[in-house]
VEXKOLDREN-550264 format. One record per residue (C-alpha): x, y, z negated; chain; residue number from 1. Coordinates in steps of 0.05 Angstrom, whole numbers, plus 5000, padded with zeros to 4 digits. Layout:
<tormis>
u = X&v = Y&w = Z&chaine = A&num = NUM
...
</tormis>
This chain:
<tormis>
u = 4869&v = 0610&w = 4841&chaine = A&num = 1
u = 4884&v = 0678&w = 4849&chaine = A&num = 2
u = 4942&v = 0682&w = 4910&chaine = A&num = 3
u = 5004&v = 0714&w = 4893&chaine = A&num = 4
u = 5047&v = 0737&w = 4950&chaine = A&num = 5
u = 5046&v = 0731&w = 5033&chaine = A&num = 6
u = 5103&v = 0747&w = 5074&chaine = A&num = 7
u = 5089&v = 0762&w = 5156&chaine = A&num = 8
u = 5070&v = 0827&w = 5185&chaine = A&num = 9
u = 5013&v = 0798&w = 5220&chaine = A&num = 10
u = 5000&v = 0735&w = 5165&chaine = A&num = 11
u = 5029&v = 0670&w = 5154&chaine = A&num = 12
u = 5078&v = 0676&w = 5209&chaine = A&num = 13
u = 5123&v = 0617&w = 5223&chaine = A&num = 14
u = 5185&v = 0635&w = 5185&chaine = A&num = 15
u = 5146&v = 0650&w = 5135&chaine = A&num = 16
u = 5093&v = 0596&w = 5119&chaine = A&num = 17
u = 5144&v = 0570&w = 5067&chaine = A&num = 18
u = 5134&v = 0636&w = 5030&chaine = A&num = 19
u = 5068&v = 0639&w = 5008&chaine = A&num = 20
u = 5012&v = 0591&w = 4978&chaine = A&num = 21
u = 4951&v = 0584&w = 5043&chaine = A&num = 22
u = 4905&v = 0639&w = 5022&chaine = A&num = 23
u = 4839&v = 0612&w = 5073&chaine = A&num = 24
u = 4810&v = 0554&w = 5066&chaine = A&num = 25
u = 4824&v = 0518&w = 5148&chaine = A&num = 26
u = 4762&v = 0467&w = 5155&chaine = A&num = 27
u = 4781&v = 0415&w = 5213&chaine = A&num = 28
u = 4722&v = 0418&w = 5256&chaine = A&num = 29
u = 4754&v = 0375&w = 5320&chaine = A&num = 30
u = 4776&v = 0307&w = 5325&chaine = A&num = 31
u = 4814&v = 0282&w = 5382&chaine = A&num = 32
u = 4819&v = 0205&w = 5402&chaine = A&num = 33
u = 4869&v = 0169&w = 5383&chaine = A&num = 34
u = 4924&v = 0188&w = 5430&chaine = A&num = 35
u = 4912&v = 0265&w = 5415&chaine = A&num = 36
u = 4911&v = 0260&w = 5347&chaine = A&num = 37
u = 4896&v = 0344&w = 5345&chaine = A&num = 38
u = 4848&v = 0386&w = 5303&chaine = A&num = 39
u = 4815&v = 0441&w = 5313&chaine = A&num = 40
u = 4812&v = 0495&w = 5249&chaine = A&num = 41
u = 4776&v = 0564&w = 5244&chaine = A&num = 42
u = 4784&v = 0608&w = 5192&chaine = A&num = 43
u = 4797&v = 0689&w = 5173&chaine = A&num = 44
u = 4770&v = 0739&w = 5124&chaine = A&num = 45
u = 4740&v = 0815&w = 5126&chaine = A&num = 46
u = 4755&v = 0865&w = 5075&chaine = A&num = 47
u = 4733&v = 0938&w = 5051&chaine = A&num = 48
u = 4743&v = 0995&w = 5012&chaine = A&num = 49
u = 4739&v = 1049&w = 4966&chaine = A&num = 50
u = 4793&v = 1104&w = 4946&chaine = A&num = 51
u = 4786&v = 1164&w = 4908&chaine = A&num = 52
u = 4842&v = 1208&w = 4914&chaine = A&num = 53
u = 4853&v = 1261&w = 4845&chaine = A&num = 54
u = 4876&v = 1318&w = 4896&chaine = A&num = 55
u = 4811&v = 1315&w = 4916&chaine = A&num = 56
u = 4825&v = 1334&w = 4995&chaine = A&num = 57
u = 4781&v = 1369&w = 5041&chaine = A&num = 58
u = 4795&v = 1323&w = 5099&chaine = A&num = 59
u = 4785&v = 1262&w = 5053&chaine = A&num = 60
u = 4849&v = 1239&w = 5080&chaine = A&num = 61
u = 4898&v = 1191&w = 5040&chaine = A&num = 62
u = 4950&v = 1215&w = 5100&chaine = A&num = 63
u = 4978&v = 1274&w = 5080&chaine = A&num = 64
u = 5034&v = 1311&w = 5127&chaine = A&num = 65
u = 5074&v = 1244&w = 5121&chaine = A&num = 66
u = 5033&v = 1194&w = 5142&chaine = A&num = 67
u = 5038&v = 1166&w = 5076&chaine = A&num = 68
u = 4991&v = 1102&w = 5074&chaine = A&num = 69
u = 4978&v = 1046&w = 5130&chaine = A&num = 70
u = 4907&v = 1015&w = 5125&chaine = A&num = 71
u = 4874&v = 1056&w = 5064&chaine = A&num = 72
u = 4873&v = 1124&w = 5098&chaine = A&num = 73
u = 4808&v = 1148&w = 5077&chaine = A&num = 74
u = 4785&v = 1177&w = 5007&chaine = A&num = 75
u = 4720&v = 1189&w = 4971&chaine = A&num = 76
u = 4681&v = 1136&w = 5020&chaine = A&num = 77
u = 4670&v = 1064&w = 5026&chaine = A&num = 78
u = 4705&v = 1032&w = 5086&chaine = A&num = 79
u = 4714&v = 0971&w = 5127&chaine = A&num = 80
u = 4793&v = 0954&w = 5139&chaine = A&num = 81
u = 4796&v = 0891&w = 5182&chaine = A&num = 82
u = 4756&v = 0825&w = 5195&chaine = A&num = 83
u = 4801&v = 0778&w = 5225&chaine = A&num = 84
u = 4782&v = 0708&w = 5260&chaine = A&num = 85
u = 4839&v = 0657&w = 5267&chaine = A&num = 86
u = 4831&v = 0597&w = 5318&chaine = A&num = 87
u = 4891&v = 0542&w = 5310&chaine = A&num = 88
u = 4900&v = 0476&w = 5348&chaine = A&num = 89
u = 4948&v = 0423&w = 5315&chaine = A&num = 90
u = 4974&v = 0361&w = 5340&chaine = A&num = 91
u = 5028&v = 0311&w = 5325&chaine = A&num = 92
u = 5079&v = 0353&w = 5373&chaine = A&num = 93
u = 5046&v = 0426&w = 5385&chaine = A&num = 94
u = 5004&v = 0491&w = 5357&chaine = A&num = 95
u = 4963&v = 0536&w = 5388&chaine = A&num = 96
u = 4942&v = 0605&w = 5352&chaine = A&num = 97
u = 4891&v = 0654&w = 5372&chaine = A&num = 98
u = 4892&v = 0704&w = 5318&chaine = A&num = 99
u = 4836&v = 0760&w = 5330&chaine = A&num = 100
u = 4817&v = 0829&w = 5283&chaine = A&num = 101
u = 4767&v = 0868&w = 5289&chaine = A&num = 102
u = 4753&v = 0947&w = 5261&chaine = A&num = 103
u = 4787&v = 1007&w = 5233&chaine = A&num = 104
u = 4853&v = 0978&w = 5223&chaine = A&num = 105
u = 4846&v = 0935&w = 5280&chaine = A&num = 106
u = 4880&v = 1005&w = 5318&chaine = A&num = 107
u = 4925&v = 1018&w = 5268&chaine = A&num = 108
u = 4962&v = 0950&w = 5268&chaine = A&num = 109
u = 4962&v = 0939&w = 5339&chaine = A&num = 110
u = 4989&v = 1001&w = 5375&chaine = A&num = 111
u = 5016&v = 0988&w = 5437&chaine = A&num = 112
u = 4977&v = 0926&w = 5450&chaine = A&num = 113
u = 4930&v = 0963&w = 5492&chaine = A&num = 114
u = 4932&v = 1031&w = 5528&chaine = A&num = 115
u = 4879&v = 1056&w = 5498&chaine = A&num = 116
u = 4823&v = 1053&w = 5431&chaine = A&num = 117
u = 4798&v = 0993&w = 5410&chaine = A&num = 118
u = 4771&v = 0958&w = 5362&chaine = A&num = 119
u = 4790&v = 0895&w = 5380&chaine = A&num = 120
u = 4866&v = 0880&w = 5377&chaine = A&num = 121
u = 4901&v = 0807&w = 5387&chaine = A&num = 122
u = 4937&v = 0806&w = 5327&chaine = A&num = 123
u = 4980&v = 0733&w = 5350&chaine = A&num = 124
u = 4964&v = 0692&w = 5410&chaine = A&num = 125
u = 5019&v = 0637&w = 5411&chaine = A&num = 126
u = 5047&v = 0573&w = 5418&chaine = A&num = 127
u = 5095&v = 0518&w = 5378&chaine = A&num = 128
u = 5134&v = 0457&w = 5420&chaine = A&num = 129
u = 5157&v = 0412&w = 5362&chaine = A&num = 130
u = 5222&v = 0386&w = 5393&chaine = A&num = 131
u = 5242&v = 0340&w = 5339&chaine = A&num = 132
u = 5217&v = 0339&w = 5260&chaine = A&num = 133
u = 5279&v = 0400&w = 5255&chaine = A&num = 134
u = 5278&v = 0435&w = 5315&chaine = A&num = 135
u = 5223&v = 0479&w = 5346&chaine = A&num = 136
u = 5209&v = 0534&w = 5402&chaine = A&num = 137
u = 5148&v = 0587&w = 5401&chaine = A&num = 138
u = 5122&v = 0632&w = 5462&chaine = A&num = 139
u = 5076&v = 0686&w = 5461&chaine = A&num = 140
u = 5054&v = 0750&w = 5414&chaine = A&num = 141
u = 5072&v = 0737&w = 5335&chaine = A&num = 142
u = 5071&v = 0774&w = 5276&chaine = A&num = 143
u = 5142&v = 0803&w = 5257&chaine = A&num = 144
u = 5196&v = 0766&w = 5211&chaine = A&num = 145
u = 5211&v = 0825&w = 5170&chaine = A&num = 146
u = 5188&v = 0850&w = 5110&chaine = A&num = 147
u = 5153&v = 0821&w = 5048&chaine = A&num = 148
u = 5093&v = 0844&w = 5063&chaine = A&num = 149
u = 5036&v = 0826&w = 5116&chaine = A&num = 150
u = 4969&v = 0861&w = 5149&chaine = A&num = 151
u = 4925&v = 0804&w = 5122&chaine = A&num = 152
u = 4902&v = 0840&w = 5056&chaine = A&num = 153
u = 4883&v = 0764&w = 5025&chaine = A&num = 154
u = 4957&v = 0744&w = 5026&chaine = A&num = 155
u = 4987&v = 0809&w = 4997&chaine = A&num = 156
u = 4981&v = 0819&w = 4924&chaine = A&num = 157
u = 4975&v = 0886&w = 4929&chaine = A&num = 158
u = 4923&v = 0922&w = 4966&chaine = A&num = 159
u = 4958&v = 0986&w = 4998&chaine = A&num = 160
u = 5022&v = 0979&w = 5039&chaine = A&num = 161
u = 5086&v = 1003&w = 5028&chaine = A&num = 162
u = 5131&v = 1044&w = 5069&chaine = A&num = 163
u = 5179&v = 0990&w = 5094&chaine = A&num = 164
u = 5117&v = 0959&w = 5120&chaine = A&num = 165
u = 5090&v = 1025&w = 5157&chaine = A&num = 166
u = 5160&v = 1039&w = 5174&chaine = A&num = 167
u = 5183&v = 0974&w = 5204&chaine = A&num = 168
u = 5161&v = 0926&w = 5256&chaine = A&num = 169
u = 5096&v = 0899&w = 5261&chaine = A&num = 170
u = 5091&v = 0849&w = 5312&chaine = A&num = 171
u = 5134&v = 0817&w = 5381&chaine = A&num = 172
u = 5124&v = 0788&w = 5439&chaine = A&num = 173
u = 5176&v = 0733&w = 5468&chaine = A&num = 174
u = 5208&v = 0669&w = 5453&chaine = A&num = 175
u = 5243&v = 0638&w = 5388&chaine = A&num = 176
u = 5263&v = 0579&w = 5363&chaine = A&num = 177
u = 5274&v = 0545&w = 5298&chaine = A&num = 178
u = 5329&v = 0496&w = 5281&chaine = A&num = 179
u = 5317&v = 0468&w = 5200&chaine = A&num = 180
u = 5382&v = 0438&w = 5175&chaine = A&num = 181
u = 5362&v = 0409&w = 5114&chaine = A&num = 182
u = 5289&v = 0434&w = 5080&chaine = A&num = 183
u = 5331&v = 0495&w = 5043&chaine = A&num = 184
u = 5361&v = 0517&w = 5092&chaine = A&num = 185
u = 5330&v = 0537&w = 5173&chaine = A&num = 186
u = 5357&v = 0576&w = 5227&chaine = A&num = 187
u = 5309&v = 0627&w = 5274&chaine = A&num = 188
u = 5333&v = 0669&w = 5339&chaine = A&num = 189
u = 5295&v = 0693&w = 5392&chaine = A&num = 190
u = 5289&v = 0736&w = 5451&chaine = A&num = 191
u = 5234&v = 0796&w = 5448&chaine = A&num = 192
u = 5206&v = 0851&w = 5491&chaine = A&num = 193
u = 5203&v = 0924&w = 5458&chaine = A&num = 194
u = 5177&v = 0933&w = 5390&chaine = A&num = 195
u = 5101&v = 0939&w = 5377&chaine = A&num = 196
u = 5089&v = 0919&w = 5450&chaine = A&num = 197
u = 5049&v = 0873&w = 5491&chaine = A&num = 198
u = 5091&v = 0896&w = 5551&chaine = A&num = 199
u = 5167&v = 0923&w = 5555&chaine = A&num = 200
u = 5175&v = 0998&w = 5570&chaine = A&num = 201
u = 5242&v = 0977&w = 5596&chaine = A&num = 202
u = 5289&v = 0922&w = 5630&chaine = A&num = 203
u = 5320&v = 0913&w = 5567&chaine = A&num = 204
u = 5309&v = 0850&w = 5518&chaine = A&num = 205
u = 5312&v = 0857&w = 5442&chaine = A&num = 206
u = 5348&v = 0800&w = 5395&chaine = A&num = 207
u = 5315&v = 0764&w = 5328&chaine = A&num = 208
u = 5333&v = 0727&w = 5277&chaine = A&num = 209
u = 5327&v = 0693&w = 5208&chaine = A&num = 210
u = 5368&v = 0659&w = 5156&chaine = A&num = 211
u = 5328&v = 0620&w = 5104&chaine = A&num = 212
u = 5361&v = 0593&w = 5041&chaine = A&num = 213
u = 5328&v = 0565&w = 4985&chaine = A&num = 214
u = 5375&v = 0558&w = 4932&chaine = A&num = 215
u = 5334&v = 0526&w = 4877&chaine = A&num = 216
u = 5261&v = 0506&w = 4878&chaine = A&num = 217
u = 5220&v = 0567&w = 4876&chaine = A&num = 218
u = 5268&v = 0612&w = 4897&chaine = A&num = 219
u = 5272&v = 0633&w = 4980&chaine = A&num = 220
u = 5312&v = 0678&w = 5018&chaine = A&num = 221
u = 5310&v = 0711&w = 5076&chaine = A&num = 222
u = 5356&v = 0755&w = 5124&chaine = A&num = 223
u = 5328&v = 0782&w = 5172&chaine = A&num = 224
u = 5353&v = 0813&w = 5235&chaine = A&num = 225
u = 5333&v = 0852&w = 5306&chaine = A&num = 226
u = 5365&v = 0892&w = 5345&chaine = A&num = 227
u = 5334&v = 0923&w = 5406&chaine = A&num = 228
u = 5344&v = 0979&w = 5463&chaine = A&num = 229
u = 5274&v = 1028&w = 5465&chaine = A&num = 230
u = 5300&v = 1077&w = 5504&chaine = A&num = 231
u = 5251&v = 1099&w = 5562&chaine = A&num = 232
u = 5286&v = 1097&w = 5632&chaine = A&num = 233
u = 5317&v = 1152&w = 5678&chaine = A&num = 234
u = 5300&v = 1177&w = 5736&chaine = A&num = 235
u = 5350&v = 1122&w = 5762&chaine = A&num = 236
u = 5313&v = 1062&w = 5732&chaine = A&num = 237
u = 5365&v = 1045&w = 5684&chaine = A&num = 238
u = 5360&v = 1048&w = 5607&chaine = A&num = 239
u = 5406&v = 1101&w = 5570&chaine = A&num = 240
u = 5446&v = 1071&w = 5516&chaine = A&num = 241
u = 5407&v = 1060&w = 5452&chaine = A&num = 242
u = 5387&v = 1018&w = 5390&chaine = A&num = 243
u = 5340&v = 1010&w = 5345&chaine = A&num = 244
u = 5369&v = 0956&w = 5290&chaine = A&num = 245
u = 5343&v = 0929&w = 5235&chaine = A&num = 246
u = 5379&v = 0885&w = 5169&chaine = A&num = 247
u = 5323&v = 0865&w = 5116&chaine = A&num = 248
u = 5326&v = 0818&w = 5059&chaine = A&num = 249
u = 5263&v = 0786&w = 5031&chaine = A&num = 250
u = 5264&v = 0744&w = 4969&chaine = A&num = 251
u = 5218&v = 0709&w = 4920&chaine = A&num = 252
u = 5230&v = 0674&w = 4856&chaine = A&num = 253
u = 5166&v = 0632&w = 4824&chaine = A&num = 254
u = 5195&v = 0650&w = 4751&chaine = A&num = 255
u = 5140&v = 0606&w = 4725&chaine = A&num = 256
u = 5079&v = 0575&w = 4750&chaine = A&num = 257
u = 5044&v = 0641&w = 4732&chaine = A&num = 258
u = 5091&v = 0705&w = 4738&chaine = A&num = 259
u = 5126&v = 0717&w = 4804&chaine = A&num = 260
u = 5182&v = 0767&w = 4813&chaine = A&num = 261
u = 5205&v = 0796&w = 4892&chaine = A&num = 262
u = 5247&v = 0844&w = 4925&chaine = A&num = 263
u = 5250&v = 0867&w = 4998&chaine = A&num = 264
u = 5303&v = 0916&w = 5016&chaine = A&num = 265
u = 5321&v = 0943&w = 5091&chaine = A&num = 266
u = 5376&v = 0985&w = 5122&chaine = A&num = 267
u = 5353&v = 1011&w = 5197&chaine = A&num = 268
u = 5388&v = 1062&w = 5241&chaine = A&num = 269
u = 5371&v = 1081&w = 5308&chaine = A&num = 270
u = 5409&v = 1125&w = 5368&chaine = A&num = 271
u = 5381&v = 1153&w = 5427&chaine = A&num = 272
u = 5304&v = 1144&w = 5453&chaine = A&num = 273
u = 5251&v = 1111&w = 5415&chaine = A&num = 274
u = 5207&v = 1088&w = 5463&chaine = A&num = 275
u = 5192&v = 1163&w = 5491&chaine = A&num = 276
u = 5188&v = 1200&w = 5426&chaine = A&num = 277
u = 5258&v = 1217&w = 5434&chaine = A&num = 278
u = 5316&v = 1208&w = 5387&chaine = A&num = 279
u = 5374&v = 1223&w = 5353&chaine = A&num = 280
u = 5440&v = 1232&w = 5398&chaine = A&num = 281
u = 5490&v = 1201&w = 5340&chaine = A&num = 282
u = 5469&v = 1127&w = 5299&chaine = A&num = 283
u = 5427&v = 1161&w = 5239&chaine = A&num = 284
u = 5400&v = 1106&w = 5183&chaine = A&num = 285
u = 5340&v = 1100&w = 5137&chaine = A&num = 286
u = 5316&v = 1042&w = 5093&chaine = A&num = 287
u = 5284&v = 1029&w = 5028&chaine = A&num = 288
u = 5275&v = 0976&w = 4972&chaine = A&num = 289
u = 5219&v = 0961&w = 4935&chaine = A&num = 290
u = 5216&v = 0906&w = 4874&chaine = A&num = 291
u = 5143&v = 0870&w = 4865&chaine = A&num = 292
u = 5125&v = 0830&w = 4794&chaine = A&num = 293
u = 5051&v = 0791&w = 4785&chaine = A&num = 294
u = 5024&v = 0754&w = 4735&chaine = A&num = 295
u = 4965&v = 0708&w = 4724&chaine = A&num = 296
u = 4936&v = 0717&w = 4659&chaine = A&num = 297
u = 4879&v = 0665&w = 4674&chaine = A&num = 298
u = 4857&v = 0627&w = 4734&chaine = A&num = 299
u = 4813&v = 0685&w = 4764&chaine = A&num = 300
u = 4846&v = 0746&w = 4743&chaine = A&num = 301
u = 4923&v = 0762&w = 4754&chaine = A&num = 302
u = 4956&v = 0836&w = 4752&chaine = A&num = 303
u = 5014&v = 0858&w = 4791&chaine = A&num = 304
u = 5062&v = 0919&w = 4799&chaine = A&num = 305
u = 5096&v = 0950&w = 4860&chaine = A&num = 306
u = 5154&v = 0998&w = 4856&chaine = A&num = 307
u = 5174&v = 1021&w = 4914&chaine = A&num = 308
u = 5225&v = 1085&w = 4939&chaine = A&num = 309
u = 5239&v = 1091&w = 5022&chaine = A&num = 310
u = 5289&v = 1140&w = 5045&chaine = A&num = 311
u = 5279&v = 1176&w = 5121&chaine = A&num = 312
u = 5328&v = 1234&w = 5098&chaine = A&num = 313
u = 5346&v = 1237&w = 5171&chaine = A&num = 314
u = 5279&v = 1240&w = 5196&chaine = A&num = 315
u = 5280&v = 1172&w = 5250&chaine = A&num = 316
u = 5226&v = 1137&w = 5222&chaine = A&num = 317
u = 5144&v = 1160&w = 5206&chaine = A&num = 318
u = 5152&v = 1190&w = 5146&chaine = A&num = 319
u = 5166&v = 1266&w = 5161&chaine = A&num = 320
u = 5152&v = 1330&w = 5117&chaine = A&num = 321
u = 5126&v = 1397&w = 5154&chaine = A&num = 322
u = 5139&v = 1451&w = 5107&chaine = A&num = 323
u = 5121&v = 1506&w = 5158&chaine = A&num = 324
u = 5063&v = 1471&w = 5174&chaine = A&num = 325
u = 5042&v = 1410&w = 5213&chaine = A&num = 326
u = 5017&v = 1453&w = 5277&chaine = A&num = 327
u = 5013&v = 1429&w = 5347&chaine = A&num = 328
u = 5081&v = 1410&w = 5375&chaine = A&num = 329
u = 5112&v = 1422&w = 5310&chaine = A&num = 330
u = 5173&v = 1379&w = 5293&chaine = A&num = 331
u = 5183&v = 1344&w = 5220&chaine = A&num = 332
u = 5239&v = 1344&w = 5173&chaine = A&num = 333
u = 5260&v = 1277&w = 5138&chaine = A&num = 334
u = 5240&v = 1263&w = 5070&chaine = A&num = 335
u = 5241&v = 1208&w = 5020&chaine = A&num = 336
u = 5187&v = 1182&w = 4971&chaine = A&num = 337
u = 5177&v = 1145&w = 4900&chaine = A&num = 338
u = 5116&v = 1092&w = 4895&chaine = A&num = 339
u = 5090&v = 1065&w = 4842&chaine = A&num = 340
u = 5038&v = 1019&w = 4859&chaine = A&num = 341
u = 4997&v = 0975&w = 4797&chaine = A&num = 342
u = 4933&v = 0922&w = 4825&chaine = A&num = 343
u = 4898&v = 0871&w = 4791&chaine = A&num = 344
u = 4865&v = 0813&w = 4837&chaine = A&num = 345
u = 4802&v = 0783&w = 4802&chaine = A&num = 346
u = 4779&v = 0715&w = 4839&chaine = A&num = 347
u = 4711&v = 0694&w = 4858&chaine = A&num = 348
u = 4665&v = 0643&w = 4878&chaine = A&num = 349
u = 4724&v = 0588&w = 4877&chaine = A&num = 350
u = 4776&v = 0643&w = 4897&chaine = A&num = 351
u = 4729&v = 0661&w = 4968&chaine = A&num = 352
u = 4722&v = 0732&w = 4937&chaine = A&num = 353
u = 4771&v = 0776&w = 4919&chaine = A&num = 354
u = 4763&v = 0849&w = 4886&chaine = A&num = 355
u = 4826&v = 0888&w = 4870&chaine = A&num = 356
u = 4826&v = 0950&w = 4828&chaine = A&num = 357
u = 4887&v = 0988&w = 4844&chaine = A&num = 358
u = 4920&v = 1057&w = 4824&chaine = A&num = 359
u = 4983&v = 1086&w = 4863&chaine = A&num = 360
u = 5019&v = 1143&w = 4858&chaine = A&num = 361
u = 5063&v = 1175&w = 4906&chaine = A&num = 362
u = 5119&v = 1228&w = 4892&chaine = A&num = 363
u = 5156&v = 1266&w = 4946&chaine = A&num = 364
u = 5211&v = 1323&w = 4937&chaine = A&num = 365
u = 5175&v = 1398&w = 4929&chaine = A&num = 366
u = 5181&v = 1441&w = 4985&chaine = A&num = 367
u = 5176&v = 1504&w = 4941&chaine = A&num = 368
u = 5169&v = 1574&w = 4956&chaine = A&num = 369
u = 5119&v = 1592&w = 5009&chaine = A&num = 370
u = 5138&v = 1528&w = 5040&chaine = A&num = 371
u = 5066&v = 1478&w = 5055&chaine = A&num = 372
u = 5073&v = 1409&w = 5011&chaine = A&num = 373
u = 5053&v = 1338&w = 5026&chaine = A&num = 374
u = 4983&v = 1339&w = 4999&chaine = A&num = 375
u = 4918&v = 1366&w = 5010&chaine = A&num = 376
u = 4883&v = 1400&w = 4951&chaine = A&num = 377
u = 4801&v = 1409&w = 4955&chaine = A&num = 378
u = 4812&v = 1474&w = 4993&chaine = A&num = 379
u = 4846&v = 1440&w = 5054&chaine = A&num = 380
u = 4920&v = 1478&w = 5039&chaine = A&num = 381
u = 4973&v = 1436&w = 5026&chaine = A&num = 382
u = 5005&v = 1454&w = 4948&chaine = A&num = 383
u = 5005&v = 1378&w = 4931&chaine = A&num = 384
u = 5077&v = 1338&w = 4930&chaine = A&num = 385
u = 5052&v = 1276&w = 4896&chaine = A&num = 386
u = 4986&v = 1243&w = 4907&chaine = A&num = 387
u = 4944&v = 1200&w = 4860&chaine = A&num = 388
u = 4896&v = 1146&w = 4881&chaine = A&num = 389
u = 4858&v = 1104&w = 4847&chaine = A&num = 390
u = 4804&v = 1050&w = 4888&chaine = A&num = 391
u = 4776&v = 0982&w = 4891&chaine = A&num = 392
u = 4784&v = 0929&w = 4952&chaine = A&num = 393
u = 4736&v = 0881&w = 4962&chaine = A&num = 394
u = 4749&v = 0813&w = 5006&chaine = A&num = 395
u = 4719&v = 0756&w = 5025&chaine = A&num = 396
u = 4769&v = 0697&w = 5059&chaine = A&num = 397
u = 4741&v = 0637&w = 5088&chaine = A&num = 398
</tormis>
């Protein structure tokens, strides 16, 4: 069966293992004796590429000034995103997770886990106490809570990312715990270092949390929280005074057992330092929504639609516009953006294989005048405010 939606940044996160339908197949390769009573599973997936882009750009680059796609950066040429290998230990009372990728987007989802180029990234490396059947506690590096959508291309039904996901959190390292109340309703909060970061760039400690609600069957919530102080220190030692917050909502409703409908909507803001890139002196926000509908017209083929529109008016996340030109040292100007996004998934070899045709479009305000736009046209000069792509994934899980 063709899988219809995943949920956490880095893949099948804790929180968010209620979300989605298991898109690899885990084989138990380990028995322990009797008193262990673990198993040992392996599994992961590898994925690649190919995007032509209508504005036809000298660079070949899906980028743009704004930084306008995650994974899929490159046009005109096939390309290998990520092979990921998972390694999980279960028994009665505890998990174990190594979660491991490998390749081009290996770098881009794991930024700040190393201090320099790689392309080998740990993606999760954690571990689950089961206090009682409803309460839990987790240590280590795991994928973020926010957002609808997840760097493991087999669990997203769409093959590009969107903005909230470039533009948000991607993974944390620290503590959390889990308190379930009843099986609709569960309770997460934790303590983290900075965001994006194996290690903390300062003293400071940032705060996470979810609320999950199922109010009928098919139907899940979730409200999602952090709130976190990036700022670099002084001179003295001590952290100036700033935040980097986020409020997201992630919700999917299984209309019936073949069409799907979600929404993900966040409201950030940040003051002061982010993590020495500087800052804004006064709280400025940004935030987006974006609405997601699938369908599965027969057991190997389903078709899916993305709309999408993020907002960085006041220029605090990514997404920037250079309309004097994206020199050295230049700053960028906020901007907002429209998506469109339409995919179809087509399932092989008992749903192992994947292939996903997929056309996006992306529309940003004109910059007019003599001004420089978004895009790259074939003569390397930027006259383009939208961009067109249209490209085929191809994945194998296991």
């Amino acid at each position: 069966m063709i899988p219809f939606l995943g949920f956490s940044k880095s893949g099948l996160g804790e929180e968010k293992k209620t979300k989605t339908t298991e898109t690899t197949n885990i084989e138990e390769v380990k028995e322990e004796g009797e008193e262990g009573k673990g198993s040992f599973a392996f599994s992961g997936y590898l994925d690649s590429y190919y995007m032509a882009n209508f504005n036809k750009p000298a660079s070949r680059s899906n980028l743009g000034q704004a930084n306008a796609r995650v994974f899929d950066i490159k046009s005109g040429e096939f390309q290998l995103g990520l092979v990921q290998a998972k390694a999980v230990y279960t028994n009665s009372k505890s998990e174990a997770v190594v979660d491991l990728t490998f390749g081009p987007n290996a770098n881009l989802g794991n930024y700040g886990n190393f201090p320099f180029s790689t392309a080998l990234a740990i993606k999760q490396a954690y571990f689950t106490y089961k206090f009682t059947d409803k309460f839990s506690m987790t240590a280590g590096q795991f994928g973020t809570h926010i957002g609808y959508e997840v760097i493991d291309a087999p669990a997203n039904f769409n093959y590009s990312l969107s903005n909230l996901f470039n533009n948000g959190p991607f993974y944390h390292t620290g503590v959390k715990a889990t308190y379930a109340f009843t099986d609709k309703v569960s309770l997460m909060a934790g303590v983290v270092n900075n965001v994006d970061g194996l290690g903390d760039n300062n003293r400071k400690k940032g705060i996470i949390s979810q609320l999950f609600i199922s109010p009928v069957s098919g139907w899940n919530v979730y409200l999602n929280f952090i709130n976190s102080n990036e700022a670099n220190p002084g001179a003295d030692g001590d952290s100036p005074k700033a935040h980097y917050r986020v409020f997201d909502v992630t919700s999917s409703y299984q209309v019936t057992p073949k069409f799907l409908v979600g929404v993900n909507a966040a409201l950030g803001s940040q003051k002061g330092d982010y993590q020495g890139t500087g800052g804004p002196v006064d709280s400025q926000s940004w935030g987006g929504a974006a609405i997601y509908s699938n369908v599965a017209i027969t057991d190997n083929f389903a078709i899916g639609a993305r709309y999408e529109y993020f907002n960085n008016d006041n220029g605090v996340r990514a997404l920037l516009a250079y309309p004097n030109g994206k020199e050295d040292g230049a700053v960028g100007i906020g901007t907002h953006v429209n998506s469109v996004t339409l995919t179809g998934n087509i399932g092989l070899a008992d749903g192992h294989i994947l292939i996903k045709p997929e056309f996006r479009l992306d529309a940003y305000p004109k910059a007019g005048g003599t001004k420089q736009e978004q895009f790259e046209d074939s003569d390397g000069n930027f006259t383009k405010s939208s961009q067109t792509t249209f490209g085929i994934a191809f994945i194998y899980k296991f």
